[in-house]
N, C-alpha and C positions, 0 to 999 in steps of 0.2 A: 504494500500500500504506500500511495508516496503521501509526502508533506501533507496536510489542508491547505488548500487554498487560502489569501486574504480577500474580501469582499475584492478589491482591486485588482485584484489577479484574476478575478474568476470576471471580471466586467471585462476588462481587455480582453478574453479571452472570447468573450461574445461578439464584440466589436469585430476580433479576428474575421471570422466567422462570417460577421455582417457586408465585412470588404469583399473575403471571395465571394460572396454573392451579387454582388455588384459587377462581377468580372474578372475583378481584379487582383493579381497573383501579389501578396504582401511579401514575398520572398522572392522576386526575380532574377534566373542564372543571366541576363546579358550585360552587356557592360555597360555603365555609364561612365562616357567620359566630362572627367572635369574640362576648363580651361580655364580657372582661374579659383583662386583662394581669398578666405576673408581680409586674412594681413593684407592681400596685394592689394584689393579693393580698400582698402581705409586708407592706407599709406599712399596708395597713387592714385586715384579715380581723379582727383581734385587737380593736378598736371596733367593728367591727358585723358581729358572724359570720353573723347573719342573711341580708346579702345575696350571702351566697356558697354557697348551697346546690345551686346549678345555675348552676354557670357553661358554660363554650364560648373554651379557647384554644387555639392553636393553635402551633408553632416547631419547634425542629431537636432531635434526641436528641442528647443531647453525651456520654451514658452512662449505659449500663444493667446493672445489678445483678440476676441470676436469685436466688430463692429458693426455688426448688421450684414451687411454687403459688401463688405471686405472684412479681411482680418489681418491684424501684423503677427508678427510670430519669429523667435530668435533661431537664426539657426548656429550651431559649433560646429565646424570642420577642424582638423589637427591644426591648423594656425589661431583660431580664436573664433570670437563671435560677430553675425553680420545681421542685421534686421530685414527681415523680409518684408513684404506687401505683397499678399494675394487678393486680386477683385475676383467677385462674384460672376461678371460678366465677363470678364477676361478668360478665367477659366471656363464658362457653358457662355455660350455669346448666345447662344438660341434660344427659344421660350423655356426648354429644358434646363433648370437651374436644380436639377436634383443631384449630380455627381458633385457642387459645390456644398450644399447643404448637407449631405449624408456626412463628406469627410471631414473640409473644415469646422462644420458646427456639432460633428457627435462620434466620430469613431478617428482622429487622429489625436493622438495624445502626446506629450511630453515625454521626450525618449525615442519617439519614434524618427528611424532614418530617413530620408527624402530627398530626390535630386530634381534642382529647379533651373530651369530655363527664364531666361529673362534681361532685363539692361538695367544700372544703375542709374540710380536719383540719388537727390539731397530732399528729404523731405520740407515741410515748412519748421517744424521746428529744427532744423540743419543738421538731421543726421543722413548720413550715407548710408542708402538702404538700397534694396534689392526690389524691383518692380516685375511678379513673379508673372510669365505670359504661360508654363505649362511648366506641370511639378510632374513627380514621379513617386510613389513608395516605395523603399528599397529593401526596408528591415519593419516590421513591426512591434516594439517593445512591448515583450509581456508584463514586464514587474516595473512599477512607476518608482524614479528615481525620488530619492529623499528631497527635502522642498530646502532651496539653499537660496537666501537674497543677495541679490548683486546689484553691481551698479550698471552706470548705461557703459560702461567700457566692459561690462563683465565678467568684473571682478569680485569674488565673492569677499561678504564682508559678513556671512552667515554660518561658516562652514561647519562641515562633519568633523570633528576630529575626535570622535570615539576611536582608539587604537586598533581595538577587537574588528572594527566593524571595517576600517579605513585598510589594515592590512590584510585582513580575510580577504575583500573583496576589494582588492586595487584599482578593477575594470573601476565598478564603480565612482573610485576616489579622484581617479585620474579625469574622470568624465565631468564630478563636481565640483572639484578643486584644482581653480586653473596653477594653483602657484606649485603642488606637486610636479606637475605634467614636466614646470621649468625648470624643476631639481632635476630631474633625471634626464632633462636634455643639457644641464651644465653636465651631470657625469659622463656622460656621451663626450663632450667636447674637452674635458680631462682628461679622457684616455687616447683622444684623439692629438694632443699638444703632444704626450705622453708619447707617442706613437712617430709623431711628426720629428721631434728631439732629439731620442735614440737612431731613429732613421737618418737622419744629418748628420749623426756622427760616426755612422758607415753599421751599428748594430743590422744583426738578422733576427726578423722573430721567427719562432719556433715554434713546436707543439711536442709535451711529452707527455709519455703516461701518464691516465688518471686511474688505471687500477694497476697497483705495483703488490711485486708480491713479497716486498718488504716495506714500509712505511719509513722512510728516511728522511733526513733533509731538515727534522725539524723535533724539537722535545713534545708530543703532545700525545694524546690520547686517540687511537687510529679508528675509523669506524671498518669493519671488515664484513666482507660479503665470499660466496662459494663459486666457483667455477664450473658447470656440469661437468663440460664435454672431456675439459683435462683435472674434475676430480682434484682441484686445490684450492686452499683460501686464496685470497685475495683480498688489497687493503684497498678504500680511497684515499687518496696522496694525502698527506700533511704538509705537505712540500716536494715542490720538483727541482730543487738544490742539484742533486748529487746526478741528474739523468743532463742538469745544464754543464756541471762539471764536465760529465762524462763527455759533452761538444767540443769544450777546450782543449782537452786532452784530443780529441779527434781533428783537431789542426783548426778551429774557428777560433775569432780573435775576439767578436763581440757578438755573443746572442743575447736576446729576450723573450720571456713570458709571461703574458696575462694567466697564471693559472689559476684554474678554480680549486679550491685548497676544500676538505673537509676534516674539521676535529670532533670527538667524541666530548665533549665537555662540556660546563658551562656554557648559559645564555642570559644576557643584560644587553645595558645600551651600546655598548661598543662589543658585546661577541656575537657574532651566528655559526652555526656549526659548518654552517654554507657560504664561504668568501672569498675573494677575488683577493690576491696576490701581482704585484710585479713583481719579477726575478729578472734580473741580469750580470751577467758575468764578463768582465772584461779581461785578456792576458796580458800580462806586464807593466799591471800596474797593482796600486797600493790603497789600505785604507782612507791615506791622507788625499789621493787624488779623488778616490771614490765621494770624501762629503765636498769638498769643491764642488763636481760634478753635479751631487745633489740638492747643493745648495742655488745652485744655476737651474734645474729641472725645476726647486718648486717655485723659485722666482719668477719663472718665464708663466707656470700655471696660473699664478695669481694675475699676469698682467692680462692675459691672455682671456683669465672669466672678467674681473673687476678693473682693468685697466689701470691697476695701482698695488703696489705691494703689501698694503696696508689692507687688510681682510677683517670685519665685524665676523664675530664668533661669539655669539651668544650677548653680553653684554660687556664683553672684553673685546680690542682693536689687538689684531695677532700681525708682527710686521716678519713678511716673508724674503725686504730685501736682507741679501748677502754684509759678510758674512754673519752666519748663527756664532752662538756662545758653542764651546769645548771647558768640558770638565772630566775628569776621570772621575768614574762610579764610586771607587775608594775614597777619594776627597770629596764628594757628593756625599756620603753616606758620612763622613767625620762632619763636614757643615752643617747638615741638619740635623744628624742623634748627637755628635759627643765624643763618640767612639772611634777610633783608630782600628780597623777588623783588619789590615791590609796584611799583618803578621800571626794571626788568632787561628789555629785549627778549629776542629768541627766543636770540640765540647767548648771551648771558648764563644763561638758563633752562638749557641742554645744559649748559653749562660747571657750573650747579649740581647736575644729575643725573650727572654726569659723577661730582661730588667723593661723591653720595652713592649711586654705585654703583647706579644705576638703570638697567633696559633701558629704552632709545626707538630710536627709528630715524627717516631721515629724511622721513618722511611728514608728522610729527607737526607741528604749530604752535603757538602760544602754549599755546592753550586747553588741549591733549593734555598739554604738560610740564607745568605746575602740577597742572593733575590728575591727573596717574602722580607728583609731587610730595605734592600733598596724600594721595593716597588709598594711598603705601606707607610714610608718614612720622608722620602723624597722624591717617589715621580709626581705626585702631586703637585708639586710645587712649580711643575717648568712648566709654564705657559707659553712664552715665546721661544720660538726654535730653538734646541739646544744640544748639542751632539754628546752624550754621555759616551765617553770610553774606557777604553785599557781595564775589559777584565778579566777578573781571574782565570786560570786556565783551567778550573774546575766547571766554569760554565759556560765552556764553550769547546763541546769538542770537534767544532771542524773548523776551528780558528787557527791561523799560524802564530806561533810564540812572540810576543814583543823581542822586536831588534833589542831592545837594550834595559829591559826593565823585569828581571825575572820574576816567573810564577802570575806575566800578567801574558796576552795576549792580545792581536789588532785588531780590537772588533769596537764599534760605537753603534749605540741604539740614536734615533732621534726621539725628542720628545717635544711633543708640541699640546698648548692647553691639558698636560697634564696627563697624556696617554704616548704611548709607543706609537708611532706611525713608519718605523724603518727599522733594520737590523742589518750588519754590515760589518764584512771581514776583510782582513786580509786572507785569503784561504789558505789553508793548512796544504802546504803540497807534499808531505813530506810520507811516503806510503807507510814508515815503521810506526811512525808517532802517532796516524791517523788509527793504526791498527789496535797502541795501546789505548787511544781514548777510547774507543766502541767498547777495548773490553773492561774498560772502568764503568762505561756504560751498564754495559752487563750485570755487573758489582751491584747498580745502583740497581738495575730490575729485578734481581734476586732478593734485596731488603723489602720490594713490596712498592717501589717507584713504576706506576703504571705508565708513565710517561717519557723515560728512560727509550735511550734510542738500539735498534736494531744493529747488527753487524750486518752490513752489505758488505757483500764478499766479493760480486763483480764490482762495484766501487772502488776498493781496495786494488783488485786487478788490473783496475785500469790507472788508475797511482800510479802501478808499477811501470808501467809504461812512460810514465813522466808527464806530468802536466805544469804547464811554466807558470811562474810567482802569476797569481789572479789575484783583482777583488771583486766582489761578489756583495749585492743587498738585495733585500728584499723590502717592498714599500706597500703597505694594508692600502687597496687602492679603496675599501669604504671607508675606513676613518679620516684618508684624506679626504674623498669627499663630501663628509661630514664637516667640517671643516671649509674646505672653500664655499659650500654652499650652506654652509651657519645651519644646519640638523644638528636635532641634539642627541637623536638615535639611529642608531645602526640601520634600526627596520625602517627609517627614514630613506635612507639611501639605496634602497632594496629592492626591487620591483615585488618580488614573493618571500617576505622571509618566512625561514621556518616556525612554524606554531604549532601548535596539541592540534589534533581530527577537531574538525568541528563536531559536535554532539550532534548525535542522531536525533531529528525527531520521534515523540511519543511514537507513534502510530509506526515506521520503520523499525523500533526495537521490539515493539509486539508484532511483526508479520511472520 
């Protein structure tokens, strides 16, 4: 048995019904071609009205206004909203005025698709509107969208912002909320800058594995699925790290990827289990070139959305021009607890989380306590770009060793507004050293560390073979664009994030 209808569902649903009676197919297979859109129309009719005498567009009624013998009625196409005029007479010119009466005054509804024919005006009151000589139906909407006020430009000053209801049903959200629609066409043209930057500076993008049948690349909690035909597990990537190595090592100098990353873990405003990654790996060069680099990439992004480096985030102004602040994580962590950890074994580290009221448990080892150290103590604090680096070589095992600073390594996080947005090595090329990390690794999954990283053994193989001094980051391309585009959540920036099954209706759990 499906859902119950709502009174409203069940009337459109007659209306349906009342159309194909009329003749008329509300779901038509042929094509209607546009020639023009609302943006072009607002932005240009008024320089050349000439070419707007016969247009052809087509979108969604967002509302219609009866006047007796005409009606106006908004239409949205993918660029915005445009006011139409449909006459009575225009549409039945002959004594037969029943196909004007039946559609516009009782069976089109709000929601419903349409493609119209006609030339623009400037009405009396001086809106540029669409003067409709023959329409079409193209979709008939069953379920009436939620009632949302706007103004005469369109702009909702009413909206939906229930979470539940806004990401469940994004069709919806995107349809009633014009300012969503332009979040996810900035992220579109941030990956697209992204794309355009690395490209000019001779990178290749790439594609690697999304089911690996080891989960490398990255410390996280793996989601895993079965393989019929060859009868083995398989992971989805937590990262595609170690398959872009594997390119360097294969004679490329600069690759990239967009990968879609999945981790088994937590869910808040800044994680989904479902998220986009940039990775790229450059040969012969170093961490210090790598935040240069980066520091140029996110500067070119901010000019490129807001034409200024200076970016509103929330109720804070985030400045993306060059150069960021550097601090090493050890002198970060002495600035804001107190503590000096830079020479402290592991019962030292407790004893410090201990005095500053931190959970851990005994799983954890070096790497974990500094990091639940640093990351409840002082990521917080960095709001404006900030390159934390030089850390320990317990938490980073595919890091190369610092030139000259033992027991640390060349890796910096970025942090910006207070979150990680980058992670960034010099890469470890060294096949014995990389071999003891994994089996410290190891060590660390035996105590009960779920997160603890794999041995990849082709990895290590391909080491052997030589792969030249790299650096290598990775950039959360959602939190960055949380960020450029001022979201304060993840599922902001998301077209679908992941959420619990919607609940079944009564009536489908007793069928």
């Amino acid at each position: 048995m499906h859902q119950e209808l709502s009174e409203q569902e069940i009337l459109r649903r007659n209306k349906l019904e009342e159309i194909k009676k009329l003749g008329i197919d509300p779901y038509p297979a042929d094509e209607f071609k546009v020639n023009v859109t609302a943006a072009d129309i607002k932005e240009n009719y008024e320089r050349d009205k000439l070419n707007y005498k016969d247009i052809r567009i087509a979108g969604r009624i967002m509302s219609v206004r009866d006047m007796g013998k005409a009606a106006f009625a908004v239409l949205q196409d993918a660029t915005g909203r445009i006011q139409i005029y449909v006459k009575r007479d225009d549409i039945c010119p002959g004594e037969d005025k029943t196909l004007y009466d039946q559609l516009w005054k009782k069976l089109i509804d709000i929601g419903d698709i349409i493609g119209v024919e006609g030339y623009v005006f400037t009405t009396k009151m001086g809106e540029i509107s669409i003067h409709v000589s023959a329409f079409k139906i193209l979709s008939k909407s069953l379920k009436p969208l939620p009632v949302v006020k706007t103004n005469a430009d369109g702009d909702s000053f009413d909206e939906v912002t229930d979470p539940e209801f806004r990401y469940r049903q994004r069709y919806v959200d995107l349809i009633i909320n014009p300012r969503v629609k332009k979040t996810f066409e900035q992220r579109t043209r941030i990956i697209n800058t992204i794309r355009t930057f690395l490209n000019e500076g001779g990178a290749l993008e790439v594609d690697t594995p999304v089911l690996q049948s080891i989960p490398g690349g990255a410390t996280a909690r793996p989601f895993m699925t079965h393989h019929n035909a060859l009868d083995i597990p398989l992971y989805l990537r937590i990262a595609n790290e170690l398959y872009l190595k594997r390119l360097i090592v294969g004679g490329f100098d600069w690759v990239y990827e967009f990968s879609r990353n999945f981790r088994n873990e937590g869910m808040d405003r800044t994680h989904n289990p479902e998220f986009t990654i940039l990775e790229f790996y450059v040969a012969y060069r170093d961490y210090f070139w790598m935040m240069n680099t980066t520091e140029k990439l996110l500067e070119r992004i901010a000019l490129e959305l807001h034409g200024t480096t200076d970016v509103q985030v929330g109720d804070k102004v985030i400045s993306f021009a060059a150069p960021f602040k550097r601090i090493s994580i050890l002198d970060s962590i002495k600035e804001h607890t107190g503590f000096d950890v830079s020479s402290m074994d592991e019962a030292g580290l407790r004893d410090v989380c201990k005095t500053l009221k931190l959970d851990i448990d005994p799983s954890m080892g070096k790497a974990k306590l500094i990091d639940t150290i640093f990351g409840e103590t002082c990521e917080g604090k960095y709001i404006q770009p900030t390159f934390i680096t030089d850390y320990p070589v317990e938490m980073s095992p595919l890091t190369k060793k610092h030139r000259s600073q033992e027991g640390l390594v060349e890796r910096f996080e970025l942090m910006i507004n207070g979150k990680e947005i980058a992670n960034a090595y010099s890469e470890l090329n060294d096949p014995l050293d990389q071999r003891e990390r994994f089996e410290e690794q190891v060590k660390l999954m035996e105590r009960g560390d779920d997160e603890a990283m794999f041995i990849d053994h082709d990895f290590l193989r391909a080491l052997e073979y030589g792969m030249p001094p790299t650096a290598g980051i990775g950039i959360g391309i959602d939190r960055l664009c949380m960020l450029m585009t001022n979201q304060p959540s993840i599922q902001d920036v998301l077209l679908f994030p992941t959420m619990r099954p919607e609940a079944k209706p009564v009536a489908e759990e007793t069928n």
